[in-house]
N, C-alpha and C positions, 0 to 999 in steps of 0.2 A: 094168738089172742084176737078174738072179734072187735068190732067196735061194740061191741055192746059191754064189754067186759069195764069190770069195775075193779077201782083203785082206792086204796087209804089216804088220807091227805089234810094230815092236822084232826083224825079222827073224824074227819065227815067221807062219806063214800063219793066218789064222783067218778064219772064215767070216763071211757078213754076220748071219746071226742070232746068232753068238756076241758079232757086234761090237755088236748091240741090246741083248743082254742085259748086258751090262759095260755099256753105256751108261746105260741104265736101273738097274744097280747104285747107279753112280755119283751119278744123280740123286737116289738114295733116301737114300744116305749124307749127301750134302749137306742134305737135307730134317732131317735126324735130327740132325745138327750145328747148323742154326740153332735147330730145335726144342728143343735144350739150354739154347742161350743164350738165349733166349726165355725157359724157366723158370726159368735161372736168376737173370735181370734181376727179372722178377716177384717170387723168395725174396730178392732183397734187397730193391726197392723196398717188401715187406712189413714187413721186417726193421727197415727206417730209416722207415716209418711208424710202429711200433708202437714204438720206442723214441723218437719224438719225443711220441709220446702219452703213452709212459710219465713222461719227464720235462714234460711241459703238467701232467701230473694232480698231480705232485709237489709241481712251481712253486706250484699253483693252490692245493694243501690248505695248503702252507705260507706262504703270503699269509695266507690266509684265517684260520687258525693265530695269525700273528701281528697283524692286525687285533681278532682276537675278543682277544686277550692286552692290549692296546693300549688297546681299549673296554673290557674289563670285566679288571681287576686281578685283581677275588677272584670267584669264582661261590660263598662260601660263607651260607650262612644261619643264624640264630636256634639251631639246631644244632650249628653247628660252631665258633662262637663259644665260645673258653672262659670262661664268664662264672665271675667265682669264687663258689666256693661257699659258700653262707651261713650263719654263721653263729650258728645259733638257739639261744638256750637259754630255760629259763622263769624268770621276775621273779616271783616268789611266786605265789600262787595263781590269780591271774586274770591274772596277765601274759606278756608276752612277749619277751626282750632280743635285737635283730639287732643282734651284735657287732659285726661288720666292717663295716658301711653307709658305714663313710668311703672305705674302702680300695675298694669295690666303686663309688662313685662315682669315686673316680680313675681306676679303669682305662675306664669308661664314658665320661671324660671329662663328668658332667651334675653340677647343681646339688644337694648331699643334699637340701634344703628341697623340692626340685620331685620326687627320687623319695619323699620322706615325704607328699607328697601325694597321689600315685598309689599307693602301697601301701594310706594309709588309707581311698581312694576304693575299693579292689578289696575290700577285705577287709572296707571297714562297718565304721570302727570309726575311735581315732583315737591319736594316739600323740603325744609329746614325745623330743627330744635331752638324757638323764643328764649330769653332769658330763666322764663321758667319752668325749662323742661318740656316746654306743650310743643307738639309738633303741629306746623301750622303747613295745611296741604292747597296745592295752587287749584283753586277750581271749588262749585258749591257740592257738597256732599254732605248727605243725612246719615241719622244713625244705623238705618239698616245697610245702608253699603258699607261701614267701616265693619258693622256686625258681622257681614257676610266675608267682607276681609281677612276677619278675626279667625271666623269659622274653617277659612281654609289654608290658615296658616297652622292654627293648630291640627290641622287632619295631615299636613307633609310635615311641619317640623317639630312637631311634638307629641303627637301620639305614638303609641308600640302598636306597629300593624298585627304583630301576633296577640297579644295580650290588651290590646288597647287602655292600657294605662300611661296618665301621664307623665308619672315619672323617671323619664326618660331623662339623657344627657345629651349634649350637643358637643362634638371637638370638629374642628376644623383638619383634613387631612393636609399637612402642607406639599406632599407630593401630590395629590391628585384636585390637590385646590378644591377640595369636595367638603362638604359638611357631614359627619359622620354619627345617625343618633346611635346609644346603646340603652335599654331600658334596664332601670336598676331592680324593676321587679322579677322579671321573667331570662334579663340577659340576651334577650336576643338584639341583634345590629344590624343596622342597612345604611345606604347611601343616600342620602336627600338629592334634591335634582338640585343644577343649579340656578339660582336665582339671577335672570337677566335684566341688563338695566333698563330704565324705561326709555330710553331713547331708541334701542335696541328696538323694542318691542313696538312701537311707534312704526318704525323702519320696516318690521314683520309683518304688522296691518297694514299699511301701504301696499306693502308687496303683493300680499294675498285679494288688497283690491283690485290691483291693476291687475293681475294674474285671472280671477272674474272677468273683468273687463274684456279680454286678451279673445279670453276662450268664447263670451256670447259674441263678439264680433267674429269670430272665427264660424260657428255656429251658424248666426245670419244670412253670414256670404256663401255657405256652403246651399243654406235655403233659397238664397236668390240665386244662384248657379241652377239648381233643377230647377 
């Protein structure tokens, strides 16, 4: 058959190259059809990845969320803790009365006798409980050094290093004469250091002055020698 030759098709004549080119129409249309569906399988296939991802990432922070929530109750610190505020005022001339030391050990939940020992260990110096509970310290002191007192009693004896919350407990080791905290949130324990007396410590700054002393005279002579 020529190309010239002719064909039936639905009752109208058409030639055989009109009938290649419909033919090949047809092919291309079909090509274009599945090429849709093709992309459009791909736009969901992406669609229903990235919203499974979406909800993985979601699951995953919020696990994770409630784990970290789980293990650590408080993330607060030494900071954030409202420790109350002290109340200082002055005992005649050379003294010093912290009002509230009762009230400030109950919210602390610790022994007053054991923060009256840490106060007069910080501060060098030494103090007695008045009739009414007020401890009265030898020497003139404002509110921010008892505050700052406050602040680092409760960072050794009453915060949880791991969890930093404060409710923590205190026992006394009587074999290792050590103070022992365990935190009732998280469980974890450690040893508190021990608290040295203030004459002690007295004894230690002397030391370390004359030990200064010792050394720029040693220092000196060596520079007068060359």
């Amino acid at each position: 058959m020529s190309n010239d030759d002719y064909s039936f098709m639905g009752g109208n004549i058409v030639s055989y190259k009109q009938q290649q080119k419909i033919d090949q129409d047809l092919k291309a249309f079909e090509m274009s059809l599945q090429n849709k569906k093709k992309k459009g399988k791909t736009k969901n296939n992406l669609k229903q990845q990235q919203s499974i991802a979406e909800s993985r990432n979601i699951a995953y922070t919020q696990l994770l969320s409630r784990i970290f929530n789980e293990l650590k109750p408080t993330t607060s610190g030494v900071s954030i803790i409202s420790i109350p505020k002290p109340d200082v005022r002055l005992a005649g001339a050379k003294k010093t009365c912290f009002v509230n030391i009762i009230n400030t050990c109950q919210y602390l939940q610790r022994d007053p006798n054991h923060l009256k020992k840490f106060i007069e260990t910080e501060l060098v110096t030494n103090s007695n409980f008045n009739g009414d509970f007020q401890l009265i310290i030898t020497g003139r002191f404002g509110d921010s050094h008892i505050q700052s007192v406050l602040k680092s009693y409760v960072k050794s004896y009453v915060l949880c290093e791991d969890c930093h919350s404060k409710h923590t407990q205190m026992k006394r080791n009587n074999s290792t004469r050590l103070y022992e905290l365990k935190c009732k949130d998280c469980s974890a324990e450690r040893t508190c250091k021990r608290i040295e007396k203030a004459f002690v410590t007295i004894a230690n700054k002397k030391q370390k002055i004359e030990a200064i002393k010792e050394r720029e005279k040693e220092k000196r002579s060596k520079r007068n020698n060359k």
